[in-house]
C-alpha positions as CSV (number, residue, x, y, z in Angstrom):
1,X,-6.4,26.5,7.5
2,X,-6.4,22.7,8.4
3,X,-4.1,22.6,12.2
4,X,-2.4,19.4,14.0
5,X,-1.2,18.7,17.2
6,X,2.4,19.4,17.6
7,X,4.8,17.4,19.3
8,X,8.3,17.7,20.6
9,X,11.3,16.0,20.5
10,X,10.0,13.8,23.4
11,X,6.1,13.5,22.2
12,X,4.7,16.1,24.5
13,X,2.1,18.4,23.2
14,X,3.7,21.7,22.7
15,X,1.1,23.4,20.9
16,X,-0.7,23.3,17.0
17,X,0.5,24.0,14.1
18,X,-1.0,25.1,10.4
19,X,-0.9,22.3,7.5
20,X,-0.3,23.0,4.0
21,X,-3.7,23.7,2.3
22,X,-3.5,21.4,-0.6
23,X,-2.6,18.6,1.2
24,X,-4.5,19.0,4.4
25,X,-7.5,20.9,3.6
26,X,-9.3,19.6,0.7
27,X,-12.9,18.2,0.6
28,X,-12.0,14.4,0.4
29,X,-12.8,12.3,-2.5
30,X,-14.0,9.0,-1.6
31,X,-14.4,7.6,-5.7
32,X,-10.9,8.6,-6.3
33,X,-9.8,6.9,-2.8
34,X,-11.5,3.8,-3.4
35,X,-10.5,3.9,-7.2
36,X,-6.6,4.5,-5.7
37,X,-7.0,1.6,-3.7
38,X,-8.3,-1.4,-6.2
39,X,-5.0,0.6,-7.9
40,X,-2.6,-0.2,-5.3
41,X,-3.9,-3.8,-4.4
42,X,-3.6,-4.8,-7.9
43,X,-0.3,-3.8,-8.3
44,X,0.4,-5.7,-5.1
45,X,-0.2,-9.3,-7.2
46,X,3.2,-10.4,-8.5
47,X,1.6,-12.4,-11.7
48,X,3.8,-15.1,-11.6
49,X,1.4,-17.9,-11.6
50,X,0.9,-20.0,-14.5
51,X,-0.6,-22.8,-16.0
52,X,-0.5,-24.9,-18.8
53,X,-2.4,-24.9,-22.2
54,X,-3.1,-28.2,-24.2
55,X,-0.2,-26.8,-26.1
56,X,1.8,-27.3,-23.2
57,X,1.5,-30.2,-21.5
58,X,2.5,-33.3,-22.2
59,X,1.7,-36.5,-24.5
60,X,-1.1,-36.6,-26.2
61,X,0.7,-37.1,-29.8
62,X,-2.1,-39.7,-31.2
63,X,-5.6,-39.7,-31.5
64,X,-6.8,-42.5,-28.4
65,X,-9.2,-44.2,-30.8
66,X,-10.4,-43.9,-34.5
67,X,-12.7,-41.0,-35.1
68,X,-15.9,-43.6,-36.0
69,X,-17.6,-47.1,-35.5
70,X,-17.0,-47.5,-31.4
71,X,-19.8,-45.6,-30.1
72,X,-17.7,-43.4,-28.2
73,X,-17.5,-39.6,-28.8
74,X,-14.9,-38.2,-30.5
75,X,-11.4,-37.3,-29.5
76,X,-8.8,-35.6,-30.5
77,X,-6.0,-35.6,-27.7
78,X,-6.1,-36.9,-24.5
79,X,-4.5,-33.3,-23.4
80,X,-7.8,-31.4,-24.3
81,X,-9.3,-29.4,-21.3
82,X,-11.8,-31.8,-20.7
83,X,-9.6,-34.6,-20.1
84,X,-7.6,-35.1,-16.3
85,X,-4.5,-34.0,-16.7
86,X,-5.6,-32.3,-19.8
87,X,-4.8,-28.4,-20.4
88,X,-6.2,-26.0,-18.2
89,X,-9.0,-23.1,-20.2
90,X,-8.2,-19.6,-19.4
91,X,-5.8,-20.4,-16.7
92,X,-3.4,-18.0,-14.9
93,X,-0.4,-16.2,-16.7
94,X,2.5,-14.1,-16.0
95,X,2.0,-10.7,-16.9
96,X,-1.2,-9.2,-18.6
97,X,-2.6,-6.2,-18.1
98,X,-2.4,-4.0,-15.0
99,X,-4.5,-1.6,-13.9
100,X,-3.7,2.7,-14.6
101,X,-4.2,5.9,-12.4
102,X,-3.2,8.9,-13.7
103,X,-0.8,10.8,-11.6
104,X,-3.0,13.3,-10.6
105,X,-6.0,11.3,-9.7
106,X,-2.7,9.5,-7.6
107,X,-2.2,13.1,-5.5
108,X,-5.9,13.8,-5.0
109,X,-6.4,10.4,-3.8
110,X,-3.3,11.0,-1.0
111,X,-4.5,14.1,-0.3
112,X,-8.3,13.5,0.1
113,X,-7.0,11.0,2.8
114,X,-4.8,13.2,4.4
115,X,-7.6,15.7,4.5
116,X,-9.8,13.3,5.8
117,X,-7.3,11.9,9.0
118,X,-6.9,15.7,10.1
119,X,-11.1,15.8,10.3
120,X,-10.5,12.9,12.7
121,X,-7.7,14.5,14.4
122,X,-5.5,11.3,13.7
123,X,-2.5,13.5,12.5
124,X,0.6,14.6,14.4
125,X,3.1,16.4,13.9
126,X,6.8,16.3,15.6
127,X,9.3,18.4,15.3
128,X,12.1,15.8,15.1
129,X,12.9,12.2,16.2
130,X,16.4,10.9,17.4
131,X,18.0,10.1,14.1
132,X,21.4,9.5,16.0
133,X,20.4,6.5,18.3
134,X,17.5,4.9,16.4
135,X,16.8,3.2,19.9
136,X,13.7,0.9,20.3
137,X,13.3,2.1,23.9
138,X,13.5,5.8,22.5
139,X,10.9,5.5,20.5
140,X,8.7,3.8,22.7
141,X,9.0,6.5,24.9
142,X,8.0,8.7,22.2
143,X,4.8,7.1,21.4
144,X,4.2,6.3,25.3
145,X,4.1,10.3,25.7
146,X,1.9,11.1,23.2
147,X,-0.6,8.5,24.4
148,X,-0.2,6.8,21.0
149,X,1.6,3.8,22.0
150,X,-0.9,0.2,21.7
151,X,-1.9,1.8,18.2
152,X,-0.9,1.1,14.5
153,X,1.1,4.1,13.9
154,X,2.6,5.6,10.5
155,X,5.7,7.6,11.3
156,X,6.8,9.8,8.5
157,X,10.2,11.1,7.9
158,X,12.3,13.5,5.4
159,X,14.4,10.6,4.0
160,X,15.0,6.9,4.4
161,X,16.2,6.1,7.9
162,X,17.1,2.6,8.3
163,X,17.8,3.0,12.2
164,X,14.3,4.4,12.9
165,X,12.9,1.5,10.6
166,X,14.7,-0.8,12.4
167,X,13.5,0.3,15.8
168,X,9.8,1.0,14.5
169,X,9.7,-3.1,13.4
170,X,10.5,-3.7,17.0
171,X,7.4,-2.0,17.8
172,X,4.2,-4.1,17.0
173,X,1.6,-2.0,14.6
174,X,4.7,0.4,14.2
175,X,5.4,1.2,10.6
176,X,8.4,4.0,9.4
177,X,7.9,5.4,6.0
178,X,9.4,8.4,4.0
179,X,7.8,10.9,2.1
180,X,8.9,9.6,-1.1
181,X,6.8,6.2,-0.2
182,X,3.8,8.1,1.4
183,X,0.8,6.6,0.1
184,X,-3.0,6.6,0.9
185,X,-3.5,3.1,1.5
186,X,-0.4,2.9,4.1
187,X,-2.2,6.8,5.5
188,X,-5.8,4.4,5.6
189,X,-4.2,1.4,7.6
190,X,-2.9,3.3,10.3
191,X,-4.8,4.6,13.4
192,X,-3.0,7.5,13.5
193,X,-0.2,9.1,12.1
194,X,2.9,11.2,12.7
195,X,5.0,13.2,10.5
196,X,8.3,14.9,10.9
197,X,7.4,18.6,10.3
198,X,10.5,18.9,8.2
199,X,8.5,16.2,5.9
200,X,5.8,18.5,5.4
201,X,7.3,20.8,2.2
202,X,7.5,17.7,0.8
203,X,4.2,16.5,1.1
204,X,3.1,19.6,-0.7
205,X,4.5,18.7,-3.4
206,X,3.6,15.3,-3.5
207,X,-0.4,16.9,-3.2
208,X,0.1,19.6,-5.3
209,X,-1.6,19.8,-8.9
């Protein structure tokens, strides 16, 4: 049974506690991770860019000279790609295909990462944070007493908190997430990470099969 560091309300180290299995515990899958993550970067790209065919741009209504008898080669429109200002071949457009991961190879890939951040002891796990105040100062305090504070930390909650967002952006290499935008390449980035150990049914389900 996979175990994490448990902290209280004010980051001190209270103890361990036992991880969900699925989740936690698996024997990590580095092809579906690094699959998962050309995934993710690629949905990243907005696909907005665009360019212009020789069916696009414009003039080029007449022929520049006759087809024979000048020595020249021939032409048909001083738009073709081969001209300045001509269209552009195989340029960028909006949309087009995306990559696909199939929703389980999508939970592996979280959970082999998990997994693999509880083998490096990089997971905590608190019992609750301060969800009244949402002070910067609070939370600094937080990470201060469980020696985590300097690093990029992942904090993950039951449900959106603005507040805690708010404060974790004051916080330099600070990111708050929910479980419901958990995802292995936000779990890679971070040096460490701490979840709310209400978070952790949820998780479970996120990981499960």
């Amino acid at each position: 049974m996979p175990r994490a560091p448990l902290l209280d309300r004010e980051g001190k180290r209270v103890g361990d506690t036992d991880l969900p299995e699925n989740a936690f515990g698996i024997t990590p899958n580095p092809g579906i991770v690094h699959q998962y993550l050309e995934y993710y970067l690629d949905r990243q790209h907005q696909r907005t860019r665009k360019t212009k065919t020789r069916n696009e741009v414009s003039g080029g209504g007449r022929k520049p000279w006759r087809q024979k008898g000048t020595g020249r080669a021939r032409v048909g429109s001083i738009r073709s790609p081969l001209w300045r200002h001509g269209g552009i071949t195989f340029g960028p457009r909006p949309g087009g295909s995306r990559k696909r991961l199939p929703r389980k190879m999508r939970k592996l890939a979280l959970a082999s990462v998990l997994s693999s951040r509880v083998a490096e002891s990089e997971i905590y796990i608190i019992e609750d944070i301060d969800t009244k105040t949402h002070k910067t100062a609070a939370l600094k305090s937080v990470l201060r007493e469980a020696e985590l504070l300097g690093n990029k930390v992942l904090i993950v909650t039951t449900a959106s908190e603005p507040g805690l967002v708010r404060a974790g952006n004051n916080l330099p290499g600070v990111r708050v997430t929910f479980t419901g935008e958990l995802n292995p390449y936000d779990a890679l980035s971070a040096d460490s990470i701490i979840i709310i150990s209400g978070a952790l049914p949820k998780i479970e389900e996120l990981c499960s099969k």
